[in-house]
C-alpha positions as CSV (number, residue, x, y, z in Angstrom):
1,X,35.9,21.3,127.3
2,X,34.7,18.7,128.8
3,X,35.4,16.2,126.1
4,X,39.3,17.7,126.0
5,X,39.4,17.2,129.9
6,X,38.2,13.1,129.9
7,X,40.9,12.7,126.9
8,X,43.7,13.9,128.9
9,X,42.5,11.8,131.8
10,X,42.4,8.8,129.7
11,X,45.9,9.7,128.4
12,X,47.4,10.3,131.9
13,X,45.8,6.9,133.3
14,X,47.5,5.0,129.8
15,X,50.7,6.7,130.6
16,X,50.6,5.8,134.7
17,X,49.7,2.3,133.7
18,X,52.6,1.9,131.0
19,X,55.1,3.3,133.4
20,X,53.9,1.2,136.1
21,X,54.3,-2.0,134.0
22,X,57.6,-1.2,132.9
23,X,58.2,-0.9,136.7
24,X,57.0,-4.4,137.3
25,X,59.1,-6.2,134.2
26,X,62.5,-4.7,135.2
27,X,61.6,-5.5,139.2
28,X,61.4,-9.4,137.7
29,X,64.8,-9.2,136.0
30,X,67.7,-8.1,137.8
31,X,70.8,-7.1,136.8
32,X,73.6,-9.5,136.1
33,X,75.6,-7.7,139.1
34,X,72.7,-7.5,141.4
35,X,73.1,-9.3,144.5
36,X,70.1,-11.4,146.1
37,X,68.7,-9.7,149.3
38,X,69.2,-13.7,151.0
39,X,71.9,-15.3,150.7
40,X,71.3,-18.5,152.6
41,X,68.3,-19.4,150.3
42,X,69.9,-18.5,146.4
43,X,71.3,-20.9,144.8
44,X,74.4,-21.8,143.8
45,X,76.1,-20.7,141.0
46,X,75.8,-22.5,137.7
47,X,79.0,-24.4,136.0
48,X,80.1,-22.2,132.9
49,X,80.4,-26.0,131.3
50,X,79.5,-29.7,131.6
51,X,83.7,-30.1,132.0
52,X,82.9,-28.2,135.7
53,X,79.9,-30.0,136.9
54,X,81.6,-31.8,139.4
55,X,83.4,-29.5,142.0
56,X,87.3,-30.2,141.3
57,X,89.4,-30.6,145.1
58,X,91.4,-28.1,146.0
59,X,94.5,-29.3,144.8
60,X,93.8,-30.6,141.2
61,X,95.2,-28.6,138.2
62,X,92.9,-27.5,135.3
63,X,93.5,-29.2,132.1
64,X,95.9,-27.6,129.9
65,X,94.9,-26.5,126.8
66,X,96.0,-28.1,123.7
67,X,98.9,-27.0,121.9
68,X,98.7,-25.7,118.2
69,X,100.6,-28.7,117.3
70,X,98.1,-31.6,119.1
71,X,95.6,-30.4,116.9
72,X,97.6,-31.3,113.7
73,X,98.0,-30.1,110.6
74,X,95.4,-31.5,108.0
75,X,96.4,-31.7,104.4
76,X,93.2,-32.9,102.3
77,X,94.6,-36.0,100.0
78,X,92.7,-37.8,96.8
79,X,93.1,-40.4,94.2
80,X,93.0,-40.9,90.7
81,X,90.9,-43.6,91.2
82,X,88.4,-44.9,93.9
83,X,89.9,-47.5,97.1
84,X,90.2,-51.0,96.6
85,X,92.4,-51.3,94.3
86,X,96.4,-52.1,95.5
87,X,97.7,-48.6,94.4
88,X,95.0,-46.9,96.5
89,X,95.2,-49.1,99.1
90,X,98.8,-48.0,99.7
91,X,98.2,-44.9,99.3
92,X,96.0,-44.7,102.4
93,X,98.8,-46.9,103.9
94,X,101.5,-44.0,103.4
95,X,98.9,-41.3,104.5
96,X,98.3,-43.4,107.9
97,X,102.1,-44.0,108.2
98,X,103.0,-39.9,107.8
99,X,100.6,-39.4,110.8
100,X,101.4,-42.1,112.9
101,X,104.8,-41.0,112.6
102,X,104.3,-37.7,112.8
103,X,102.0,-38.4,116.2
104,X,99.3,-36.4,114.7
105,X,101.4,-32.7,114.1
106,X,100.6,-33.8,110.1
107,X,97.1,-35.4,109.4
108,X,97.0,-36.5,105.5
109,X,93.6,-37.1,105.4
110,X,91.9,-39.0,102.6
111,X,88.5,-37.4,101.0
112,X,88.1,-39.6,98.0
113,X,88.6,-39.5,94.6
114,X,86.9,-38.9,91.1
115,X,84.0,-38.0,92.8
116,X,85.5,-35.1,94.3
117,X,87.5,-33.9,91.3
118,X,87.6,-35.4,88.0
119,X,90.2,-37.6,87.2
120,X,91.1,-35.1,84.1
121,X,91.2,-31.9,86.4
122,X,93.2,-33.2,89.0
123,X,96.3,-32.2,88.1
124,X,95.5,-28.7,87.7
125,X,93.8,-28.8,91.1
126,X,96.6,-30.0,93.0
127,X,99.0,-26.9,91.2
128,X,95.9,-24.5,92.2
129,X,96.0,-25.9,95.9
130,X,92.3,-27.1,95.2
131,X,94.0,-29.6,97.4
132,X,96.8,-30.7,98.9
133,X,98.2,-34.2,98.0
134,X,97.3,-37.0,94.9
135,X,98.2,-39.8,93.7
136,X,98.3,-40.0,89.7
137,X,99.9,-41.7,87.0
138,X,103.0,-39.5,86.5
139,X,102.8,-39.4,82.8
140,X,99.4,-37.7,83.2
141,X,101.1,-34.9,84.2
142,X,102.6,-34.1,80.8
143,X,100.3,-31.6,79.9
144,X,102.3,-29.3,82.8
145,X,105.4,-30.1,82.0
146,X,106.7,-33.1,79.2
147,X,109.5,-34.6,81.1
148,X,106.4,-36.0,83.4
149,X,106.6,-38.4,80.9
150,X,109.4,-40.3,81.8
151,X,107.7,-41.7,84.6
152,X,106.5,-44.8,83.8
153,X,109.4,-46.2,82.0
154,X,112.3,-45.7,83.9
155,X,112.7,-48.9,85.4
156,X,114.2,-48.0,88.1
157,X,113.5,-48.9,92.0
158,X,112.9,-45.7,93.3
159,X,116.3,-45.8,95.5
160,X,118.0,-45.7,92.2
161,X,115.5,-43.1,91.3
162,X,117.2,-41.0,93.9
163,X,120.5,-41.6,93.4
164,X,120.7,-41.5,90.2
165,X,119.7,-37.9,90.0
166,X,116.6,-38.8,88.3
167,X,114.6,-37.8,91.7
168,X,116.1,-34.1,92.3
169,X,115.6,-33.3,87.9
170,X,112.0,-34.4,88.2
171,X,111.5,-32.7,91.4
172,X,112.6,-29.8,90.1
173,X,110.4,-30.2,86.4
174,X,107.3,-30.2,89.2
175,X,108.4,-27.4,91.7
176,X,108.4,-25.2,88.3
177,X,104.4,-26.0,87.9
178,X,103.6,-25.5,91.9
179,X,103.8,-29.0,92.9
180,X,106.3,-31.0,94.9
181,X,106.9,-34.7,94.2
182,X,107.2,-37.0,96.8
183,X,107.5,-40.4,95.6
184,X,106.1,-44.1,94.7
185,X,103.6,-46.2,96.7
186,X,103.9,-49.3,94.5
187,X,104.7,-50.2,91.3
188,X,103.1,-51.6,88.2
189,X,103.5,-54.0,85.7
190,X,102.2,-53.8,82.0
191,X,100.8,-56.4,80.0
192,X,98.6,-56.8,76.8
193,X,95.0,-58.2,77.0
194,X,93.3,-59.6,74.0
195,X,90.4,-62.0,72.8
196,X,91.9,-62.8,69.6
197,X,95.1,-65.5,69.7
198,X,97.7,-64.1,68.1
199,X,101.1,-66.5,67.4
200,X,103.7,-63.3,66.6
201,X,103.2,-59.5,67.5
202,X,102.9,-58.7,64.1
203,X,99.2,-60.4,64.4
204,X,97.9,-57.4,67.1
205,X,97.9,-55.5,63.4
206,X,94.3,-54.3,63.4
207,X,93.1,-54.9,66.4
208,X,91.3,-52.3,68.2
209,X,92.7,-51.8,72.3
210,X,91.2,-49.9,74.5
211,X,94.4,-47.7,75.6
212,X,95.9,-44.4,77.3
213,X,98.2,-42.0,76.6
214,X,101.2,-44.2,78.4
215,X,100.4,-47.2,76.0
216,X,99.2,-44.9,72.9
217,X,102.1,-44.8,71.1
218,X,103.5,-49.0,71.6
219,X,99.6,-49.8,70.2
220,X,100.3,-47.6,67.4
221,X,103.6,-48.9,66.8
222,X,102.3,-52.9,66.7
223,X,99.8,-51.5,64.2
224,X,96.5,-52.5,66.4
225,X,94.3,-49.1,67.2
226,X,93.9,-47.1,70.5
227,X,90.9,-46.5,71.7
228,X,90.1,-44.3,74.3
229,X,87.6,-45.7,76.8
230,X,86.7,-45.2,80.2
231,X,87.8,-47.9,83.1
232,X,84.3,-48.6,83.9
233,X,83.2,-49.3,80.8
234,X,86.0,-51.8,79.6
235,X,83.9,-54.5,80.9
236,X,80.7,-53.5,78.8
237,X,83.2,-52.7,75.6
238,X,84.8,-56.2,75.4
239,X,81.7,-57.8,76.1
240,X,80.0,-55.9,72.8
241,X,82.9,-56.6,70.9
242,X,83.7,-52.6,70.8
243,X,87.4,-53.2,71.6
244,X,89.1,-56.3,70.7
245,X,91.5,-56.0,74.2
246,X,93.5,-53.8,76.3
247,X,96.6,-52.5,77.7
248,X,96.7,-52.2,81.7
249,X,98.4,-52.9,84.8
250,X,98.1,-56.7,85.5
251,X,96.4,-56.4,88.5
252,X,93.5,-54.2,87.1
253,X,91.4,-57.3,85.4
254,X,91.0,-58.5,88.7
255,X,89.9,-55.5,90.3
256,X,87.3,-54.3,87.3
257,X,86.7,-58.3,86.3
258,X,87.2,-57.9,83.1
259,X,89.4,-61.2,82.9
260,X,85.8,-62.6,82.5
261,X,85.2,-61.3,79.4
262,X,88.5,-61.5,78.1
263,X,90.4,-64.9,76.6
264,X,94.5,-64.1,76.7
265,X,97.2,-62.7,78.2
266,X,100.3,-61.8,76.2
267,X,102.7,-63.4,78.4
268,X,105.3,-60.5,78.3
269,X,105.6,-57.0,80.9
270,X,106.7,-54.0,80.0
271,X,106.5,-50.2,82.0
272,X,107.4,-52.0,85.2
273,X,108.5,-48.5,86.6
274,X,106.5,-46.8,89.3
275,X,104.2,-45.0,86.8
276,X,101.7,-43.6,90.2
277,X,103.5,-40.9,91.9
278,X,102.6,-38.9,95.2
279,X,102.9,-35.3,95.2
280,X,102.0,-32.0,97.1
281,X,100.9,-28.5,96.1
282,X,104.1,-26.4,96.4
283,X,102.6,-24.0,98.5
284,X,101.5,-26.1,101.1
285,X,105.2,-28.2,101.1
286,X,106.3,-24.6,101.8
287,X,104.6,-24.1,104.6
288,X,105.7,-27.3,106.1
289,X,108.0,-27.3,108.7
290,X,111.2,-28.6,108.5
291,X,110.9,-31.2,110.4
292,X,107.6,-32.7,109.2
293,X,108.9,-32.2,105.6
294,X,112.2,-34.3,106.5
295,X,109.3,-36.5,108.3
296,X,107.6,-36.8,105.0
297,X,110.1,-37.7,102.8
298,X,111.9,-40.5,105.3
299,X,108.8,-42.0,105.8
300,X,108.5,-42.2,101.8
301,X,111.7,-43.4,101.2
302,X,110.5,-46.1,103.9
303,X,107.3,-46.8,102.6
304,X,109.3,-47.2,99.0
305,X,111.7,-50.1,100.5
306,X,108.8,-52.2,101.9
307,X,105.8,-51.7,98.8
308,X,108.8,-52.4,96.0
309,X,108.5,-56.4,96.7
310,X,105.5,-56.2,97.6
311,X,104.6,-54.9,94.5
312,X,106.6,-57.5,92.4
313,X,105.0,-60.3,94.5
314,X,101.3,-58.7,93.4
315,X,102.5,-58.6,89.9
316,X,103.4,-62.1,89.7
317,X,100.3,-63.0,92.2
318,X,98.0,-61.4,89.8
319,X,99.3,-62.9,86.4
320,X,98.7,-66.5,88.3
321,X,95.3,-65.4,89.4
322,X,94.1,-64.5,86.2
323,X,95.8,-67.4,84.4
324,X,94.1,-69.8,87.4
325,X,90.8,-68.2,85.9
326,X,91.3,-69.1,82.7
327,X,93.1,-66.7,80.9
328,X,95.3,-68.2,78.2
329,X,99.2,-67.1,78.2
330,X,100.5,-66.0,74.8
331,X,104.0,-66.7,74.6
332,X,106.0,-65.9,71.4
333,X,109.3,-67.3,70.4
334,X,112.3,-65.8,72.5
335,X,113.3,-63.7,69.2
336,X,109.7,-62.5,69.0
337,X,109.1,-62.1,72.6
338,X,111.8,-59.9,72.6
339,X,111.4,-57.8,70.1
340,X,107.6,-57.3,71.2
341,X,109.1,-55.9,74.7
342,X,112.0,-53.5,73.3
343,X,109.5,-52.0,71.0
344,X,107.2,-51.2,74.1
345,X,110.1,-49.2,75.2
346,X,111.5,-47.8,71.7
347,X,108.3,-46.3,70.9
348,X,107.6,-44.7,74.0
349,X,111.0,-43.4,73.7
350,X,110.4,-42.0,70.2
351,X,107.7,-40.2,71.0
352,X,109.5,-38.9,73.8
353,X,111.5,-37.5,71.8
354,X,109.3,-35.3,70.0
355,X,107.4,-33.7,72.9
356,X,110.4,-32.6,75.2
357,X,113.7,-30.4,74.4
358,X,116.6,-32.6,73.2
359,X,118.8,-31.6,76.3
360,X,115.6,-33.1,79.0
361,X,115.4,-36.2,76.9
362,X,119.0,-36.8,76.7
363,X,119.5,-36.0,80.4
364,X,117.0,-38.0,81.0
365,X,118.2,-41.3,78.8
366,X,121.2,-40.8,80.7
367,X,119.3,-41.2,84.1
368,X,118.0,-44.4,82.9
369,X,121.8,-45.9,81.2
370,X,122.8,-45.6,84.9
C-alpha cells in the first residue's frame, strides 16, 4: 500500500509540475491580439515591409500597383544558330525594337539557341509551343509543309513579298502547321567555295561540297557531291581535305573563318532571297492582342525596309573582305557565268516540283513572274 500511495504522489507532483510549466510558456507568449498592460514603454509597431520604414507624411499617396500590362508579356525567342553572326544579330535587333515599341506590354526575350533546342527539333518545338518565336531558314521547314520551300529563292524584297500575295499563301501554308509567319531580318546571298580552280562549271564535276538541303539539289545538278557536314566542323573538313568546298551564305566564311583554309570564290550569287524567316507558335499569335499583333507586324514590315540594304551592303562588304584576304574570284565567261546561275535556280525549281502539288508550285511560280 504503501508503495501504491508514493507512486500516485510521484504521479500527482509530475502532473502539477507539467501543468505548471505549460503555465509559464504560454505566460511568455501572448496572443497576437493581446494588448500590453503599458503602453508608454512597448514599442512601436514594426513596418509590414522595408517599402514602409520610413513613416510617409500625411498627405502622400501609396504607390499604385502595377498594371497587368507594365509587367509585359514575355514570349521566349531562339535561333537557329548562336549570336554573332549578322542574321542573329538582327534578330535580337527586331526583338529589342517589338519591345521598345511596344513600351514593355510585349517582351520577346532572347534565351539562346542550339543549346536550348537542337537546331533539327526546332521547328517542331516552335508548332508544339516549346517556345514561342525562331528564326530559321525557311526551307528547313519543309518537312511540315513543302511549299516552305520556296523561301529561299523567291527573289523578292519582302515588300514585294507582300504584295504580291506571296506573304498571305505562305502564311497561310504555316497557320495550317500551328505557326504564324512573321517575316525577314536580313537577307542572304549564295555563293560557291572551293580549293580547286575550276575555268567553266562543268569542272565542279566530282568535287565533294559540303552542302544543305537548300543547295542539295544545284550540287547535284553541276555533278560535284553533297556532303552533309556540320557548321563547326567545315573548318576541320577543308583543312583534312574531307570536302573539297562549300556552298553558303557569303558572309559565313568570315564568321566561322573558314576563308583561311579555303583558296576561291566562284564569283557568281544565287538564292539572294530572304531564306531566314521569323515566326510565332499559332497559339501564342492568338492570344495576342490586337493591338500588339498589328504592333508586331508594322514594326516587321519596318525592320524589313531598313535590314534589306543593309543586307546588300554586307553582301557586297563580305565578298571584298574575303577577296582582301586572299580569296581568289572565279569568274567564268559571260555565257558560262550565266548558265552557272540559272541552273542554281532551275534545279531548285525541279525539285520543287516533285515534292509539292502541281497547283502550290504553279501558284507559287506565278508569285515569283510578278
Amino acid at each position: 500500500m504503501k508503495r501504491i500511495a508514493i507512486v500516485t504522489s510521484l504521479v500527482l507532483l509530475v502532473s502539477i509540475l507539467v501543468w505548471g510549466w505549460g503555465c509559464t510558456q504560454t505566460a511568455i507568449a501572448p496572443s497576437p491580439t493581446a494588448k500590453p498592460t503599458t503602453p508608454a514603454a512597448s514599442p512601436a509597431p514594426k513596418p509590414t515591409s522595408s517599402a514602409t520604414s520610413v513613416a510617409p507624411s500625411p498627405t502622400a499617396k501609396p504607390a499604385p500597383s502595377p498594371s497587368p500590362a507594365a509587367k509585359g508579356l514575355v514570349l521566349k525567342a531562339i535561333s537557329y544558330k548562336a549570336p554573332g553572326s549578322f542574321v542573329i544579330d538582327s534578330y535580337q535587333e527586331w526583338a529589342k525594337l517589338v519591345t521598345e515599341r511596344s513600351k514593355g506590354e510585349l517582351v520577346i526575350e532572347y534565351r539562346g539557341s542550339t543549346e536550348v533546342v537542337p537546331q533539327n527539333d526546332q521547328p517542331e518545338a516552335i508548332r508544339k509551343g516549346v517556345i514561342d518565336v525562331l528564326i530559321m531558314p525557311g526551307s528547313r521547314f519543309a518537312g511540315l509543309f513543302p511549299e516552305a520551300l520556296s523561301l529561299p529563292v523567291t527573289s523578292l524584297k519582302p515588300a514585294e513579298e507582300r504584295s504580291s500575295g506571296y506573304y498571305t499563301f505562305i502564311d497561310e501554308k504555316f497557320k495550317a502547321v500551328n505557326i504564324k509567319y512573321i517575316g525577314r531580318v536580313t537577307a542572304n546571298w549564295y555563293y560557291l567555295f572551293t580549293n580547286k580552280k575550276v575555268e567553266k562549271p562543268t569542272e565542279l564535276k566530282g568535287q565533294k561540297l559540303r552542302s544543305t538541303s537548300t543547295y542539295n539539289p544545284f550540287v547535284k545538278a553541276l555533278g560535284a557531291t553533297p556532303a552533309s557536314i556540320d557548321n563547326a566542323e567545315v573548318y576541320s573538313a577543308l583543312e583534312k581535305k574531307v570536302i573539297d568546298g562549300f556552298v553558303t551564305t557569303v558572309e559565313e566564311p568570315i564568321e566561322l573563318s573558314t576563308w583561311e583554309v579555303t583558296k576561291y570564290i566562284v564569283d557568281y550569287f544565287f538564292y539572294e532571297g530572304y531564306n531566314p524567316v521569323t515566326v510565332m507558335n499559332l497559339d501564342v499569335w492568338n492570344k495576342l492582342p490586337k493591338n500588339l499583333q498589328d504592333l508586331v507586324i508594322s514594326a516587321t514590315v519596318d525592320f524589313e525596309g531598313q535590314k534589306y540594304p543593309a543586307s546588300e551592303k554586307i553582301a557586297v562588304d563580305s565578298r571584298a573582305e574575303l577577296i582582301k584576304k586572299g580569296m581568289t574570284p572565279i569568274k567564268f565567261s559571260a555565257e558560262d557565268g550565266k548558265a552557272f546561275r540559272d541552273l542554281a535556280y532551275s534545279s531548285y525549281y525541279d525539285d520543287m516540283k516533285t515534292r509539292m502539288s502541281a497547283e502550290s508550285f504553279n501558284k507559287i511560280m506565278g508569285f515569283l513572274k510578278k
